[in-house]
N, CA, C and O atoms as a MOPAC input file, in Angstrom:
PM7 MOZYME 1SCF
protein

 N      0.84400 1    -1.19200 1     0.00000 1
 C      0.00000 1     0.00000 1     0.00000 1
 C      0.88300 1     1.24700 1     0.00000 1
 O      1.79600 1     1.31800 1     0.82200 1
 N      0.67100 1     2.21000 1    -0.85200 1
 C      1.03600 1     3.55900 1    -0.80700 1
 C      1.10500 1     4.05600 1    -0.37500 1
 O      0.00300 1     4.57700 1    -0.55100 1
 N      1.96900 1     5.15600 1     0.96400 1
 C      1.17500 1     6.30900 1     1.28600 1
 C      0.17400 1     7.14800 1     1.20400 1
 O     -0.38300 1     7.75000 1     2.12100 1
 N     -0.02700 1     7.17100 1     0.15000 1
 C     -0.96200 1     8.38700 1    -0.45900 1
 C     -2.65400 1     7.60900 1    -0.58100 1
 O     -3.71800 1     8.20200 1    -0.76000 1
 N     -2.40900 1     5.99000 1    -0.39900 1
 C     -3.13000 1     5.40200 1    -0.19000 1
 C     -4.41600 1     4.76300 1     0.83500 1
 O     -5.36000 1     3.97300 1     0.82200 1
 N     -3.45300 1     6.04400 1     1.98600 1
 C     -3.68400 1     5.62000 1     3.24500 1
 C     -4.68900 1     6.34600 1     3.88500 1
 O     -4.84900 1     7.39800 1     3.26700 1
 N     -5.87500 1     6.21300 1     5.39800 1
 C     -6.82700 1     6.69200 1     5.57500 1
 C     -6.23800 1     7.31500 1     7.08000 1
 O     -5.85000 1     6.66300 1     8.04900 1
 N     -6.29500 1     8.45500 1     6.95700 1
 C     -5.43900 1     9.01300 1     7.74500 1
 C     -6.75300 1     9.75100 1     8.84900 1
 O     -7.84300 1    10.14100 1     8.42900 1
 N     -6.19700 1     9.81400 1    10.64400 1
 C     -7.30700 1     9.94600 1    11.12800 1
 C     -6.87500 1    10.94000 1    12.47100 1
 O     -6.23600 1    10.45200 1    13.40300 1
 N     -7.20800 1    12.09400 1    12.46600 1
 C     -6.72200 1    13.06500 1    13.63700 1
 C     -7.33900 1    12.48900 1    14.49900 1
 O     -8.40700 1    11.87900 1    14.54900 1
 N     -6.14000 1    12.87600 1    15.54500 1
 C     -5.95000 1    12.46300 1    16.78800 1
 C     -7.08000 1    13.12800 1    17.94200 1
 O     -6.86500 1    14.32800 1    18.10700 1
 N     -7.86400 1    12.76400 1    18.50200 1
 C     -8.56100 1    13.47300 1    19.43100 1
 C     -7.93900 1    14.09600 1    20.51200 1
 O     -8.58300 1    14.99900 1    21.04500 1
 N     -6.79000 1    13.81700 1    20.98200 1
 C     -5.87200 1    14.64500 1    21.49000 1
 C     -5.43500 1    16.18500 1    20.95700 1
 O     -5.15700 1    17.02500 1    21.81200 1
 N     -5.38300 1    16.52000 1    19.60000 1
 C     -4.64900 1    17.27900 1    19.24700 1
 C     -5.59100 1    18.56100 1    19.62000 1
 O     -6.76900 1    18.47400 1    19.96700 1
 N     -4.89700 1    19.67800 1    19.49100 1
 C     -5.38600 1    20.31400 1    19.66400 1
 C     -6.75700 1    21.53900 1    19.06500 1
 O     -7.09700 1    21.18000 1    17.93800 1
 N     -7.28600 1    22.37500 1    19.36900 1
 C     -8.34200 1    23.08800 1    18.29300 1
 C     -7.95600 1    23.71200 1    17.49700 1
 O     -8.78700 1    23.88600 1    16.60600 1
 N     -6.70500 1    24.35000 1    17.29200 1
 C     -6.31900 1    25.54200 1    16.36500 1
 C     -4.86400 1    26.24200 1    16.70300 1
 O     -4.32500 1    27.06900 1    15.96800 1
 N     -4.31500 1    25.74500 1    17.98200 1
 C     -3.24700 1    25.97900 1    18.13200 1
 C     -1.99400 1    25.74400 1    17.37100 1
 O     -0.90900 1    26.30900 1    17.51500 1
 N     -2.29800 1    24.90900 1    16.62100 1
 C     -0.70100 1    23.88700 1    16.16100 1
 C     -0.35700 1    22.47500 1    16.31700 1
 O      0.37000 1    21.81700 1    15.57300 1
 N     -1.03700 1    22.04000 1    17.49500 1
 C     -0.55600 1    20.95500 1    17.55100 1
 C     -1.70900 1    19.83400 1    17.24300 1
 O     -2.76100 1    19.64300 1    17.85400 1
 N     -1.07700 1    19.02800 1    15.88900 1
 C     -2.48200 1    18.12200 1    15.37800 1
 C     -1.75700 1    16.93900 1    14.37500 1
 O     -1.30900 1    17.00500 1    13.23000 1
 N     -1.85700 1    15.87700 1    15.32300 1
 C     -1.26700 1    14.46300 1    14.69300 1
 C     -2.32200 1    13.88800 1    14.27000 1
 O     -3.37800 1    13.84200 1    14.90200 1
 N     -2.01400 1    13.13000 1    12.54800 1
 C     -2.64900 1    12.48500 1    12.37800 1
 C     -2.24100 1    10.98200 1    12.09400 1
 O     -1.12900 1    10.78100 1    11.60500 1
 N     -3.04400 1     9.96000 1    12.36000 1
 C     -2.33100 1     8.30800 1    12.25600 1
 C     -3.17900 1     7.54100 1    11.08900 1
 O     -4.36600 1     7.66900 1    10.78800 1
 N     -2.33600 1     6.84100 1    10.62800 1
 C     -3.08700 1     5.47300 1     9.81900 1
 C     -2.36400 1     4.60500 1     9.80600 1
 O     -1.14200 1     4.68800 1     9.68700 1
 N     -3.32400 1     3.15900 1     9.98300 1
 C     -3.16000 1     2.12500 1    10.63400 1
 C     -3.08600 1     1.02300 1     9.64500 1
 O     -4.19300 1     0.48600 1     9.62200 1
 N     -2.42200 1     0.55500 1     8.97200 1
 C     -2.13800 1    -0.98000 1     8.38300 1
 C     -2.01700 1    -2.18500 1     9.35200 1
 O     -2.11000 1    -1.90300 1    10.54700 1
 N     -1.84600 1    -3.33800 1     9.05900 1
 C     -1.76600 1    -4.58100 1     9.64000 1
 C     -0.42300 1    -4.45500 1    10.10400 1
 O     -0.36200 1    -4.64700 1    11.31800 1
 N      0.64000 1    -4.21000 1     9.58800 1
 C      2.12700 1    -4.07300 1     9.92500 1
 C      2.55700 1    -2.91700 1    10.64800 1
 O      3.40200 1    -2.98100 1    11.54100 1
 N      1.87100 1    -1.62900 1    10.20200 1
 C      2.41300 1    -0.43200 1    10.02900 1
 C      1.54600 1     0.62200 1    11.03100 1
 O      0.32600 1     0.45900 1    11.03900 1
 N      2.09000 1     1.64900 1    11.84200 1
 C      1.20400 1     2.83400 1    12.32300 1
 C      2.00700 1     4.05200 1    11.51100 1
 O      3.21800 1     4.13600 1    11.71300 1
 N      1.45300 1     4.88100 1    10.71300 1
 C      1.80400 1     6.12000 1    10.17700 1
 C      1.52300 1     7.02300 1    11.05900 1
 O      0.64100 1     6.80300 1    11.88900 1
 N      2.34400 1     8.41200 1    11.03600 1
 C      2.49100 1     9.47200 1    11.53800 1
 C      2.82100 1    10.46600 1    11.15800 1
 O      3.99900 1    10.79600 1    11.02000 1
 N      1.68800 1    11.26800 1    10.86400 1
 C      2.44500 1    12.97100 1    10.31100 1
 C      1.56700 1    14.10500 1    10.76600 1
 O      0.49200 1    13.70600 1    11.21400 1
 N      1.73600 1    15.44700 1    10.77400 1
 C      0.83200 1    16.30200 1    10.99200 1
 C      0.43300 1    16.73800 1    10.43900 1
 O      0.88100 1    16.86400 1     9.29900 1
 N     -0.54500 1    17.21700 1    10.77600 1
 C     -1.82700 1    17.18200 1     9.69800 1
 C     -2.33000 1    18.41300 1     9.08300 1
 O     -3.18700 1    18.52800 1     8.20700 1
 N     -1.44100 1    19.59400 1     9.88200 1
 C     -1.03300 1    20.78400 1     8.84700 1
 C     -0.17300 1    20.42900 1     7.81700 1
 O     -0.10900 1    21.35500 1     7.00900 1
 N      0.54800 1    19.43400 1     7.48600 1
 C      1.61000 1    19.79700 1     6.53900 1
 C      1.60800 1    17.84200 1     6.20400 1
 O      2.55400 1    17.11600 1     6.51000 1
 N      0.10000 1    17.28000 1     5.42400 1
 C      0.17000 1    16.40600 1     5.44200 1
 C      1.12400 1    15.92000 1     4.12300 1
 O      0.95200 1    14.75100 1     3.77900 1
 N      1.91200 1    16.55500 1     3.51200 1
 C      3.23300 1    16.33600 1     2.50100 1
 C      3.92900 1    16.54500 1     3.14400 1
 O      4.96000 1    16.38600 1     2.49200 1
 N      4.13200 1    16.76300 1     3.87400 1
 C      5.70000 1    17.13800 1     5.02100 1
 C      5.89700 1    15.60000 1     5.51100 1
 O      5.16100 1    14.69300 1     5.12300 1
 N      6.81500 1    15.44800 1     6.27500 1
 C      7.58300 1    14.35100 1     6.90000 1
 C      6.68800 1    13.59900 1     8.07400 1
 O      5.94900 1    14.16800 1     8.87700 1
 N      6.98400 1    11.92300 1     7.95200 1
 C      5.97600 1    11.45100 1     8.35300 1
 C      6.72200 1    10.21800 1     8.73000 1
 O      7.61500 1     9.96600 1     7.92200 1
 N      6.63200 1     9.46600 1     9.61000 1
 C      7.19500 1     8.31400 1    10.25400 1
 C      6.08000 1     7.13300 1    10.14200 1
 O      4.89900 1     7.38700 1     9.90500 1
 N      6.51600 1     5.98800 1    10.31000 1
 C      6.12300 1     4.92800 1    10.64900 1
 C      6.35200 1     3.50900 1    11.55900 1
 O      7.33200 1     2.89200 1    11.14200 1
 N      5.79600 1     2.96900 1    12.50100 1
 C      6.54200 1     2.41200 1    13.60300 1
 C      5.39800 1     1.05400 1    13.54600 1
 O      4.31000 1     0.83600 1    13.01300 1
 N      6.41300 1     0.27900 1    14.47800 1
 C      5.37100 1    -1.35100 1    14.16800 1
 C      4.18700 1    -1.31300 1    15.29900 1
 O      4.45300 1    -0.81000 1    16.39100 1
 N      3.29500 1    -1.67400 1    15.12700 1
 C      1.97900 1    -1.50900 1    15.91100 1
 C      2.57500 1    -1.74700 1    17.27000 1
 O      2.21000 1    -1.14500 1    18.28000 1
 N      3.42500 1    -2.57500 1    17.23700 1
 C      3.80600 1    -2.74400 1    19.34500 1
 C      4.16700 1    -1.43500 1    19.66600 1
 O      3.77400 1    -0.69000 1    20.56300 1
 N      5.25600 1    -1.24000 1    18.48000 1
 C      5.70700 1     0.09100 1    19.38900 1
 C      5.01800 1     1.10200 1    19.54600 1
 O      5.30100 1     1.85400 1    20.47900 1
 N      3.86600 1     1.41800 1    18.63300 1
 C      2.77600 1     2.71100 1    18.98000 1
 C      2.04700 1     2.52900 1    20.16100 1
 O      1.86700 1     3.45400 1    20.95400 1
 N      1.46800 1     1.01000 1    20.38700 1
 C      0.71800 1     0.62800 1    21.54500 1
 C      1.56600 1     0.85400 1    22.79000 1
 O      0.98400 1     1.01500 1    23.86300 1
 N      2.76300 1     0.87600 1    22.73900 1
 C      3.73200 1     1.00600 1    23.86200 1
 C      3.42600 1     2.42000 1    24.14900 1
 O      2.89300 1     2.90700 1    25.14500 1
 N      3.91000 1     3.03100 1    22.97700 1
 C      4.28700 1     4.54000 1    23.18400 1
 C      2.54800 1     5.03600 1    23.09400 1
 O      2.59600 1     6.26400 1    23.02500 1
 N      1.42700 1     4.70100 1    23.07400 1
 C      0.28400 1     5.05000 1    23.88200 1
 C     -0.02300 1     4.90600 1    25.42700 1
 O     -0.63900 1     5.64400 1    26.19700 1
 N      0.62200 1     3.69700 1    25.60800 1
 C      0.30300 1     3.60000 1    27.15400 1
 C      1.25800 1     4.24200 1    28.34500 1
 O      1.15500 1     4.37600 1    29.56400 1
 N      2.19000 1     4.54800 1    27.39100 1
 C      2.73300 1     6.09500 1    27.85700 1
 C      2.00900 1     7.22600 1    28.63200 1
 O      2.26200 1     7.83800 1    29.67000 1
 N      1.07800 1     7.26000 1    27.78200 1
 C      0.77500 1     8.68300 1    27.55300 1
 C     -1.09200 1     8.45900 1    28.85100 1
 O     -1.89800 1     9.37600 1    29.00400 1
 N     -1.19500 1     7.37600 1    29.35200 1
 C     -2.43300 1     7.59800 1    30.27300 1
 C     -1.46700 1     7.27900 1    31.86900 1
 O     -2.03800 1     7.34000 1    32.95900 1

């Protein structure tokens, strides 16, 4: 699958209008990451453990 292929889904975290606004999409292998002002800008991808890790971080 493509990038450009992908169903990309803001974060309910992010914020209203300030700046800060991640958006993710989710493959079987793959979690994507970019923001979602500048969704051609630079964008990561990490294996589903490690996003689930680095969520349970964050409660």
């Amino acid at each position: 699958m493509s990038t450009t292929d992908l169903v990309w889904f803001k974060s309910s975290y992010s914020s209203g209008g300030d700046g800060d606004c991640v958006e993710v999409a989710t493959c079987p292998s793959t979690v994507h990451v970019r923001d979602s002002k500048n969704p051609d800008g630079p964008q990561f991808a990490v294996a589903p453990a490690a996003w689930a890790g680095f969520l349970a971080q964050l409660v």
